[in-house]
N, C-alpha and C positions, 0 to 999 in steps of 0.2 A: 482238599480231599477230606471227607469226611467218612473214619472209621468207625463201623459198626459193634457195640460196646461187648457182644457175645466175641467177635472176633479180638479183643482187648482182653478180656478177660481168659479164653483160651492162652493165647500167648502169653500171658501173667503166667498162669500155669504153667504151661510148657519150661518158659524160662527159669522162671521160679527153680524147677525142679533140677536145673543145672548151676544153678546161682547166678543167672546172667542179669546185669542190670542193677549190680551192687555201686553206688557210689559215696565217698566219701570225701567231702570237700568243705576246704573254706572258699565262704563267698564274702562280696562287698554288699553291704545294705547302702540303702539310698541314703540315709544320713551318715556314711563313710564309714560305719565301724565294720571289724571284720564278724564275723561268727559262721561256726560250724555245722555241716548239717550231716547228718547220711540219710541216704535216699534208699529207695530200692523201687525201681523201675524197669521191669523183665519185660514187659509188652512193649512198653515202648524205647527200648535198647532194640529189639529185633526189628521193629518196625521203623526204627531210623535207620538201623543199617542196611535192611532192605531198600529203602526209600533213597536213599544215599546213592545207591549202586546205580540203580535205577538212574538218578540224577546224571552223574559221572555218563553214562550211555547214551542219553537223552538228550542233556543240553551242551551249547556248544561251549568254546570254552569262555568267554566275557562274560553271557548270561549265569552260567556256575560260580563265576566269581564273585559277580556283584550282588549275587542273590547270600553267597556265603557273609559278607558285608550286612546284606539290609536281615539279615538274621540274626546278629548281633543287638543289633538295633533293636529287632522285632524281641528280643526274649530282652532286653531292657524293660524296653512299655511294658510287658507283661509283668514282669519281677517286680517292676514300681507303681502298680496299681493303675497305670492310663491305660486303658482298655477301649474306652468309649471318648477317643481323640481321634480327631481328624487323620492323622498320622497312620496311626493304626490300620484307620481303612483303607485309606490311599496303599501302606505296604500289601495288606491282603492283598488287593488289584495286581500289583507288582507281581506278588508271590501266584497267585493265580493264575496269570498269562503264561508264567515259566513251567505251569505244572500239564500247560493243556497236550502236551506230546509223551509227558513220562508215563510210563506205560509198560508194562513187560512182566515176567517172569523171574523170580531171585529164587536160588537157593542158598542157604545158610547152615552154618554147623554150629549145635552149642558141645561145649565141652568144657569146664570145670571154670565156670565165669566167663566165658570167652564167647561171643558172638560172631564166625567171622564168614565171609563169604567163599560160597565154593562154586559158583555160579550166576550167570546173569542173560539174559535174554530180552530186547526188544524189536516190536514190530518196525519203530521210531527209533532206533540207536544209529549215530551217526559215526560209529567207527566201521571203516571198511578196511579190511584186513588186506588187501590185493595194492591200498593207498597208502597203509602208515603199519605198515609192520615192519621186519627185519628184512624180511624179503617181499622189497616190491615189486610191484608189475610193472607193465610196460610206459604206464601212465606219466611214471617217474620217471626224472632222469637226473642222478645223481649231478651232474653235472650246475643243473640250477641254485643247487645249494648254497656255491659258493658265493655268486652275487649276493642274493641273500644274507648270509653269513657275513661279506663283508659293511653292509649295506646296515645291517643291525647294531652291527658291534660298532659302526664310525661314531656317534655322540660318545663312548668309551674311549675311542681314541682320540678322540678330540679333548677330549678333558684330559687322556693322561698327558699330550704333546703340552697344554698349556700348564700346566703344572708342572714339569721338567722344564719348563721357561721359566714361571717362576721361579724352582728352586735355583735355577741358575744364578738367574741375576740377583735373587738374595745372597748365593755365593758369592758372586762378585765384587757386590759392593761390602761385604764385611771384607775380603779382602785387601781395600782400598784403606 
Protein backbone atom coordinates (compact mmCIF):
# COMPACT_ATOMS: atom_id res chain seq x y z
CA UNK A 1 0.00 0.00 0.00
CA UNK A 2 1.31 2.98 -0.93
CA UNK A 3 0.50 6.32 1.17
CA UNK A 4 0.25 9.50 -0.46
CA UNK A 5 2.77 11.98 1.34
CA UNK A 6 -0.07 15.07 1.47
CA UNK A 7 -2.34 12.35 3.25
CA UNK A 8 1.03 11.74 5.90
CA UNK A 9 1.60 14.85 6.37
CA UNK A 10 -2.24 15.82 7.22
CA UNK A 11 -2.48 13.22 9.72
CA UNK A 12 1.02 14.38 11.24
CA UNK A 13 -0.97 17.17 11.87
CA UNK A 14 -3.97 16.14 12.98
CA UNK A 15 -2.21 13.91 15.48
CA UNK A 16 0.35 16.10 16.43
CA UNK A 17 -2.27 18.24 17.68
CA UNK A 18 -3.49 15.55 20.07
CA UNK A 19 -0.09 14.28 21.09
CA UNK A 20 -0.64 10.96 19.29
CA UNK A 21 2.21 8.92 18.27
CA UNK A 22 4.70 9.87 21.22
CA UNK A 23 7.24 7.04 21.87
CA UNK A 24 9.79 6.51 24.00
CA UNK A 25 11.83 3.49 24.08
CA UNK A 26 14.89 1.43 24.48
CA UNK A 27 15.80 -0.65 21.58
CA UNK A 28 18.55 -3.46 20.62
CA UNK A 29 21.08 -2.21 17.98
CA UNK A 30 22.45 -4.83 15.68
CA UNK A 31 25.83 -4.91 17.44
CA UNK A 32 23.70 -5.81 20.76
CA UNK A 33 23.95 -2.72 22.79
CA UNK A 34 20.96 -1.04 24.09
CA UNK A 35 20.26 2.80 23.41
CA UNK A 36 17.40 5.15 23.81
CA UNK A 37 15.42 6.79 21.28
CA UNK A 38 12.07 8.96 21.45
CA UNK A 39 10.19 9.17 18.41
CA UNK A 40 7.23 11.00 17.46
CA UNK A 41 5.24 9.61 14.83
CA UNK A 42 1.42 11.02 14.65
CA UNK A 43 0.70 9.83 10.97
CA UNK A 44 1.80 6.91 11.15
CA UNK A 45 0.35 5.82 14.76
CA UNK A 46 -3.27 6.62 13.08
CA UNK A 47 -2.43 5.05 10.04
CA UNK A 48 -1.35 1.83 11.76
CA UNK A 49 -4.15 1.69 13.87
CA UNK A 50 -6.34 2.09 11.06
CA UNK A 51 -4.69 -0.41 9.04
CA UNK A 52 -4.70 -2.77 12.09
CA UNK A 53 -8.46 -2.76 12.37
CA UNK A 54 -8.79 -3.21 8.88
CA UNK A 55 -6.46 -6.29 9.23
CA UNK A 56 -8.29 -7.84 12.21
CA UNK A 57 -11.82 -7.76 9.68
CA UNK A 58 -10.05 -8.79 6.56
CA UNK A 59 -7.92 -11.56 7.16
CA UNK A 60 -8.45 -14.76 8.43
CA UNK A 61 -7.11 -15.84 11.44
CA UNK A 62 -3.43 -17.96 10.31
CA UNK A 63 -2.84 -15.22 7.63
CA UNK A 64 -3.05 -12.50 10.70
CA UNK A 65 -0.86 -14.42 12.57
CA UNK A 66 1.87 -15.26 10.45
CA UNK A 67 1.88 -12.05 8.80
CA UNK A 68 2.29 -10.55 12.77
CA UNK A 69 5.57 -12.96 12.82
CA UNK A 70 7.11 -12.06 9.21
CA UNK A 71 6.69 -8.22 10.50
CA UNK A 72 8.93 -8.81 13.12
CA UNK A 73 11.22 -10.06 10.83
CA UNK A 74 10.38 -7.42 8.24
CA UNK A 75 11.21 -4.24 10.77
CA UNK A 76 14.50 -6.17 11.66
CA UNK A 77 15.93 -6.03 7.82
CA UNK A 78 14.68 -2.65 7.93
CA UNK A 79 16.42 -1.48 11.35
CA UNK A 80 19.59 -3.29 10.22
CA UNK A 81 20.19 -1.65 7.05
CA UNK A 82 19.27 -5.05 4.46
CA UNK A 83 16.88 -3.39 2.46
CA UNK A 84 18.12 -4.58 -0.94
CA UNK A 85 18.07 -8.71 0.06
CA UNK A 86 16.38 -11.15 -1.46
CA UNK A 87 14.43 -11.58 1.82
CA UNK A 88 13.15 -8.51 1.74
CA UNK A 89 11.45 -9.01 -1.51
CA UNK A 90 10.29 -12.21 -1.11
CA UNK A 91 8.43 -10.64 2.50
CA UNK A 92 6.92 -7.82 0.34
CA UNK A 93 5.20 -10.65 -2.02
CA UNK A 94 4.10 -12.26 1.26
CA UNK A 95 2.88 -8.97 2.86
CA UNK A 96 1.22 -8.02 -0.47
CA UNK A 97 -0.94 -11.03 -1.12
CA UNK A 98 -2.32 -10.53 2.53
CA UNK A 99 -3.13 -6.85 1.72
CA UNK A 100 -5.05 -7.54 -1.70
CA UNK A 101 -8.86 -7.92 0.32
CA UNK A 102 -8.07 -5.37 3.27
CA UNK A 103 -10.15 -2.66 2.31
CA UNK A 104 -12.82 -0.66 4.20
CA UNK A 105 -13.63 2.17 6.30
CA UNK A 106 -12.12 2.88 10.13
CA UNK A 107 -13.04 5.40 12.23
CA UNK A 108 -10.83 6.63 15.04
CA UNK A 109 -10.74 8.95 18.24
CA UNK A 110 -7.61 10.90 19.19
CA UNK A 111 -7.74 12.13 22.66
CA UNK A 112 -4.86 13.24 24.95
CA UNK A 113 -2.02 10.74 23.18
CA UNK A 114 -4.47 8.08 22.55
CA UNK A 115 -5.32 6.71 19.31
CA UNK A 116 -8.18 4.24 19.60
CA UNK A 117 -10.72 2.86 17.37
CA UNK A 118 -14.44 3.55 17.41
CA UNK A 119 -15.36 1.93 14.36
CA UNK A 120 -14.67 -0.24 11.38
CA UNK A 121 -16.25 -1.42 8.20
CA UNK A 122 -15.48 -3.87 5.32
CA UNK A 123 -16.73 -4.72 1.90
CA UNK A 124 -14.22 -7.89 2.48
CA UNK A 125 -14.59 -8.59 6.37
CA UNK A 126 -15.14 -12.02 7.31
CA UNK A 127 -16.89 -11.58 10.63
CA UNK A 128 -20.55 -12.51 10.23
CA UNK A 129 -22.39 -11.51 13.20
CA UNK A 130 -25.61 -14.23 12.66
CA UNK A 131 -22.06 -17.03 12.96
CA UNK A 132 -19.80 -16.00 15.79
CA UNK A 133 -21.49 -13.63 18.09
CA UNK A 134 -23.29 -14.33 21.52
CA UNK A 135 -26.25 -14.87 19.98
CA UNK A 136 -26.22 -17.28 17.15
CA UNK A 137 -28.30 -18.17 14.38
CA UNK A 138 -29.61 -21.18 13.32
CA UNK A 139 -26.36 -22.04 11.49
CA UNK A 140 -25.12 -23.15 14.84
CA UNK A 141 -25.65 -25.72 17.04
CA UNK A 142 -24.28 -25.53 20.22
CA UNK A 143 -24.26 -28.89 20.63
CA UNK A 144 -21.02 -29.36 18.03
CA UNK A 145 -18.88 -27.67 20.49
CA UNK A 146 -18.45 -30.23 22.51
CA UNK A 147 -16.73 -32.75 20.08
CA UNK A 148 -14.67 -30.19 19.30
CA UNK A 149 -13.93 -29.07 22.61
CA UNK A 150 -12.99 -32.49 23.51
CA UNK A 151 -11.05 -33.26 20.36
CA UNK A 152 -8.74 -30.07 21.02
CA UNK A 153 -8.03 -30.30 24.48
CA UNK A 154 -6.92 -34.48 24.10
CA UNK A 155 -2.94 -33.85 23.30
CA UNK A 156 -3.53 -31.70 26.93
CA UNK A 157 -4.81 -34.58 28.40
CA UNK A 158 -2.72 -36.75 27.16
CA UNK A 159 0.16 -35.14 28.40
CA UNK A 160 -1.39 -34.43 31.73
CA UNK A 161 -2.31 -38.60 32.08
CA UNK A 162 1.37 -39.20 31.26
CA UNK A 163 2.77 -37.09 33.65
CA UNK A 164 0.65 -38.21 36.74
CA UNK A 165 2.29 -41.59 35.60
CA UNK A 166 5.25 -40.31 35.83
CA UNK A 167 4.95 -38.62 39.08
CA UNK A 168 3.63 -41.96 40.27
CA UNK A 169 6.09 -44.21 39.69
CA UNK A 170 8.82 -41.63 40.85
CA UNK A 171 6.70 -41.95 44.00
CA UNK A 172 6.89 -45.32 44.09
CA UNK A 173 10.11 -46.15 43.77
CA UNK A 174 11.58 -43.54 46.32
CA UNK A 175 9.26 -45.28 48.32
CA UNK A 176 11.01 -48.62 47.89
Amino acid sequence: MKVPLPLVAQLNELGGRHGVGQADLVENRLVGMKSRGVYETPGGTILYTAHRALEMLCLDRDTAHYKQQVALRYAELVYYGQWFTPLRKALDAFVDSTQEKVSGTVRLRLFKGNCTLAGVTSPNSLYAANLASFTMGAEYNSTDATGFIRLFGLPMKVQAIKSLIKTKKAAARRKK
